[in-house]
Each structure stands twice: as structure tokens, then as C-alpha cells.
N, C-alpha and C positions, 0 to 999 in steps of 0.2 A: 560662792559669788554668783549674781547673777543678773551680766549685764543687760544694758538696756540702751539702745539708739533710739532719741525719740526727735522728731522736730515738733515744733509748735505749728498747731492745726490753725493757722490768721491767713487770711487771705495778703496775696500781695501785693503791694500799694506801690510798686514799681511802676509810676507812667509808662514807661518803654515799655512795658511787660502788659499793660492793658490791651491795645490792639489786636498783636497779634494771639493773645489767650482768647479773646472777644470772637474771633475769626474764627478759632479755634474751635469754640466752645458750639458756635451754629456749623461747623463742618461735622462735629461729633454726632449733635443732637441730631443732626439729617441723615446720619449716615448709620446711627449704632441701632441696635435690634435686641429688645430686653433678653438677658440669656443668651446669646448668641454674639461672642464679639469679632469673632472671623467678620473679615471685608470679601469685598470683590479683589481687594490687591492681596494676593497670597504671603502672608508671616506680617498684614498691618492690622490691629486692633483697632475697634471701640468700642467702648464698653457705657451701658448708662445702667442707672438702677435709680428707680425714682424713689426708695426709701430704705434706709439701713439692713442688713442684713445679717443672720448669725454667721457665724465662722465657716466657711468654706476649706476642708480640706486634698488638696491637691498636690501635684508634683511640675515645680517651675523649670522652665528651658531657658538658655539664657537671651534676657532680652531685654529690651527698655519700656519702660510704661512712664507717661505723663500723666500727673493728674492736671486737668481741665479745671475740674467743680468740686467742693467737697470733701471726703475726706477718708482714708482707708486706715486699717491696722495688722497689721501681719507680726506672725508669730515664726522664728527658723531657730528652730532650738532652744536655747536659754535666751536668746535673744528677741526685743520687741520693736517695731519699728513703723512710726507713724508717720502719715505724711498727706500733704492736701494742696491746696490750688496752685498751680505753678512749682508744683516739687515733680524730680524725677526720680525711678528707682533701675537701678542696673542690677540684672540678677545673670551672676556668671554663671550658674554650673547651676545642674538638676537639683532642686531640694525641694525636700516634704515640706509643704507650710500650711498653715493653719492663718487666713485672710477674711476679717470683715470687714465691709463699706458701713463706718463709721457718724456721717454725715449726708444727709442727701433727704429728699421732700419731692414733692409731685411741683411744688413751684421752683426749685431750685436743686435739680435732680446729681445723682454721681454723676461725671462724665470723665472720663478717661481717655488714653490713645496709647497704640503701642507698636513696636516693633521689634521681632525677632532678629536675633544678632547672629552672623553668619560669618565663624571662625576663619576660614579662605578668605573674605574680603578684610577683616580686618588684617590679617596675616600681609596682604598684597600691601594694604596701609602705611604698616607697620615700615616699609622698604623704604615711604617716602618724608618719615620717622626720623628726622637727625637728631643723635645723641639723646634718645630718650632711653635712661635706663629701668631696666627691669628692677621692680621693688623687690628690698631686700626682704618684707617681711609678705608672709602670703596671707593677702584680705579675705574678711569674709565674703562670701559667695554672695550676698548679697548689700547695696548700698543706698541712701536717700540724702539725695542733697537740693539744693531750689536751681532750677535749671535756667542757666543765659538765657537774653534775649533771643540769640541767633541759633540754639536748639531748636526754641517754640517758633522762629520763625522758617527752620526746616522740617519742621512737624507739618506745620502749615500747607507747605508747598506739597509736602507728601501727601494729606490728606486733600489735597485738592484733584489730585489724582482721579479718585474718587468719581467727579465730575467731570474727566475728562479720559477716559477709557482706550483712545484713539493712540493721544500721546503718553499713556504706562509703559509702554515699552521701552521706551528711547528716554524717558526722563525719571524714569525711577532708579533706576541705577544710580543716576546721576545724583540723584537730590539723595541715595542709602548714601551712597559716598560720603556725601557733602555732614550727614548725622553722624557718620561712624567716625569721621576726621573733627567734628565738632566735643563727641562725647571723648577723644582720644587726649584732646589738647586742653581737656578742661576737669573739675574737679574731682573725679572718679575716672581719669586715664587710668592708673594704675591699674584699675580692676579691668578694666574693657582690655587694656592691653594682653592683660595675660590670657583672657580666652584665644589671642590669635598667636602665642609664643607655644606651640606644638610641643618646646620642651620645658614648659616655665612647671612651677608648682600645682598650681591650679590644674594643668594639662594631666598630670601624674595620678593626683584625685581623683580627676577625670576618670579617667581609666579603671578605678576604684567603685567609683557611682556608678558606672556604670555595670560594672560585672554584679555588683550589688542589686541593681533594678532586674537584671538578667536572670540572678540567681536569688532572687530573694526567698525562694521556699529551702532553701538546702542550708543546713550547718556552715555558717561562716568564719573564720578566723581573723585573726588580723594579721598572722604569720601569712595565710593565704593570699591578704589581699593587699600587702604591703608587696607582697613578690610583685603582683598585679601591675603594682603603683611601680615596681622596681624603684623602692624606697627602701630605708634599714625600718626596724618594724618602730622607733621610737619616731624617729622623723616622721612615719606615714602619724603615727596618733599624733603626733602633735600639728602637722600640717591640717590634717582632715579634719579635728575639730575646729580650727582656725578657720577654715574655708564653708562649715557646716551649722558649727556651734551644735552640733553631738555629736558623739561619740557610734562608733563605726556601727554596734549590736544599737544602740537609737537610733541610728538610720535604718538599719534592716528592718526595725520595728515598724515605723512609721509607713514605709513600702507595704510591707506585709497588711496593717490593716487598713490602708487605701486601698489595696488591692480586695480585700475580703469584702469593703463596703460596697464595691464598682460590683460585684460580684451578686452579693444581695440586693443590691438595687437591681440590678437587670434580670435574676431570679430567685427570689427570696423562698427557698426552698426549704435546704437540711444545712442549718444553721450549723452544725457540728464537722458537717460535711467542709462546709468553705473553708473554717478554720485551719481542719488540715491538712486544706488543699494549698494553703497559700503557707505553711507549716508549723502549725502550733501541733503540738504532739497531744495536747490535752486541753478538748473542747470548755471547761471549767476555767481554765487559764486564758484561753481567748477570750472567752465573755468577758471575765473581768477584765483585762488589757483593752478591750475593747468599749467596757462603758466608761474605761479611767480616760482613754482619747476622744471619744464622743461623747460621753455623760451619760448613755443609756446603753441597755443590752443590746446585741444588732435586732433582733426582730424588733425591737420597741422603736428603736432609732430609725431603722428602715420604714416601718408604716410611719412614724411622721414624714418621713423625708418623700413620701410620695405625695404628701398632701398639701405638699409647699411647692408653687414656682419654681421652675427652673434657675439658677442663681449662677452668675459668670464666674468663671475660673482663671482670669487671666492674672499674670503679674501687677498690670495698672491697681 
């Protein structure tokens, strides 16, 4: 089987939804830097790309992304997910994805926004939380739905920040709150909630992915990294592909040749060497594993990829 989440790429014709996207859309364009979607406000994105781009593969942190303008397509596992103006995406937990900006022109460019999600404040949240229960079943790690008026209009105030450098201090807090209570009480709470439940499902995975990013060059087990998860080993596979949509050695995979590519890119030396540096035992078996995820061998794939633009990495 192999599912598939997709929204339809139409823009939104929500009057409500025009203004503040409108506002939005010139606080981006003034503020994002091609390649570069870090701000001046620390964990707030924006991203532009004035024309489609191939797949970008990276490792997500969890956070929110708006799209603005446009229109992206992300790849987490078996799973596909598209999404475009006035759609949001929550991504709970680190995962390998494979992302390209699917819509976008020099007249009518990507534009995106984002912010990273900060497990202590949703945690503090979560206290003034009555009777919300914890999902019985554990989401995947990542989610796309069209986002309220009153999100885009606390994107808004966030990014207005931007232009007002004086008062970030004293009202960013305020206005993260005001997102993280917005995303909490609204269609994808479930998923935002459980990155700030310390002991939910998600948190246990956690724990998983992570020893897994730490230790991606070393022989991994699931008996190992179920102790990790302090899960029985059936519940760890079955949650963590839930949370992943692969399977615990496809994550290690995917780690491992992000990692070899970050490697070649910055010194495309002894091809054989990164391989198993990052741990493939047999240079023959990375190459192929590596033009079956890229579509070329690394040396062939690396001299293209230096002769292309830098291209953003964010979740948006």
C-alpha cells in the first residue's frame, strides 16, 4: 500500500483569508533572502523561490510553515504531501524528506513563513489545556491542512516584528503564544499537542530519532532502539512507522546518505571514503543506494549540485 496525503494546489477564495494572506504575502517578499530563509527573529522563516525547484533533501525539526504563494510537494516516506496558498504544514518530529517548490515564476514567486515549535512552551500551554485528550492513535510526524483566518493573522503580527526590532522582545513571546494556542485548539491540535506531552508516543520516538541521527554510522537494531524508546519492540515498529512512514533501517538510511551528500558537497574528495565514514561497509553498495535516492552516482550528483543556486531547506 502506499498512501498518499495530498490537498489540491487552488488558491483560496476565502474573503476573510485575502487581507491578511495579502499583508502577508509583502511582509515575506520584503523580508525573505533567495536561499536563505533564517530572519532577524531567531526559529521565524521566510522563504521565496522565484521558480520551481528539484527536490531538496533534508532533515525537518518540528515546526510550522505557511505557504503564502504557490505551491510545494514533500515526500516522508511512503507518504506524499502537497500543499499551497493559505495551507499549513506541522511537522512534529525530525524526518528525512525529500521537498520541491512545485509552483512559483519571477511574476508570481514561492513565498512562504515559518516557525519553529518549542516543546517547553507548548508543554506550559498545554496546563491551560482543559480536557483535551491525548490521541489514542499516534499521527504522523508530519500534517497539511488550510489554515484559520486567525493563524494567518498571527503570522501576520509575527512577521511584522520584522519591522519593528525594538518591540521583539516584549511581543514575540506574546504573539509565539498566541500561534502555538491557535495551532493547539485547531485542526492538527492533536499532532502540536503531543510534541509538548514529554510522555506521549511521539516523545518516546523521540528518543528513537534521535539516538538514530547520533548514531547513524553504527549497526542499529530495533531491540536496541525500542529499549531507547522504552517501548516493547512490536509497539516501537509499529508506532515509529506511524510517526515516520518508514521503517526504523529506512531511516537510518536516509540519515546516512544526507549525511554522505553534506559531506561531498563541502569536500568532494574520496568518494569511497564518505561512504564508510557515514557506514556503508561496501563502497559499490553506497554508490548504488545513493544514485537510487539522488538518481546519480555522488561524484556525478555533487558536480551538478554545485552548479545550481543555493535552494532553501525549510519545512514551508
Amino acid at each position: 500500500m502506499h498512501p498518499s496525503i495530498a490537498l489540491a494546489l487552488q488558491p483560496r477564495s476565502n474573503a476573510s483569508m485575502a487581507e491578511p494572506l495579502s499583508e502577508l504575502n509583502a511582509l515575506v517578499a520584503r523580508h525573505a533572502r533567495p536561499g536563505v530563509p533564517a530572519t532577524a527573529l531567531a526559529g521565524v522563516r521566510a522563504t521565496i523561490s522565484r521558480m520551481p525547484t528539484e527536490a531538496i533533501h533534508c532533515v525537518t525539526e518540528p515546526s510550522l510553515g505557511l505557504v503564502v504563494q504557490g505551491a510545494k510537494r514533500t515526500i516522508v516516506g511512503d507518504r506524499v504531501f502537497e500543499y499551497g496558498e493559505g495551507d499549513f504544514v506541522i511537522t512534529s518530529v525530525d524526518l528525512p524528506i525529500a521537498s520541491r517548490i512545485v509552483r512559483a515564476s519571477a511574476d508570481a514567486p514561492y513565498l512562504a513563513c515559518g516557525l519553529s515549535l518549542n516543546p517547553a512552551t507548548i508543554a506550559s500551554l498545554l496546563l491551560d489545556t482543559p480536557g483535551a485528550d491525548e490521541l489514542v492513535a499516534t499521527p504522523c510526524g508530519m500534517g497539511v491542512h488550510a489554515a484559520p483566518a486567525e493563524l494567518v493573522e498571527a503570522m501576520v503580527r509575527l512577521l511584522r516584528l520584522l519591522d519593528a526590532p525594538r518591540d521583539a522582545p516584549v511581543l514575540r513571546p506574546l504573539i509565539e503564544r498566541e500561534i502555538l494556542w491557535r495551532l493547539l485548539r485547531g485542526p492538527q491540535g492533536g499532532r502540536v499537542r503531543q510534541i509538548g506531552l514529554a510522555d506521549s508516543r511521539l516523545a518516546q520516538v523521540s528518543h528513537a530519532i534521535r539516538h538514530i541521527r547520533q548514531n547513524y554510522a553504527q549497526p542499529l537494531s530495533v531491540e536496541q532502539l525500542a529499549q531507547v524508546a522504552m517501548m516493547s519492540e512490536s509497539s516501537f515498529h509499529r508506532h515509529f512507522r506511524a510517526v515516520t512512514a518508514m521503517t526504523p533501517i529506512q531511516f537510518q538510511k536516509q540519515i546516512r546518505l544526507q549525511e554522505a551528500r553534506a559531506r561531498l558537497m563541502a569536500d568532494a574528495g574520496d568518494v569511497a571514503a564518505v561512504g564508510y565514514a557515514v557506514g556503508y561497509d561496501s563502497a559499490s553498495q553506497f554508490s548504488r543506494e545513493y544514485s537510487r535516492m539522488f538518481g546519480a552516482p555522488p561524484g556525478r550528483d555533487v558536480a551538478r549540485l554545485r552548479l545550481v543556486a543555493p535552494l532553501e531547506r525549510s519545512a514551508a
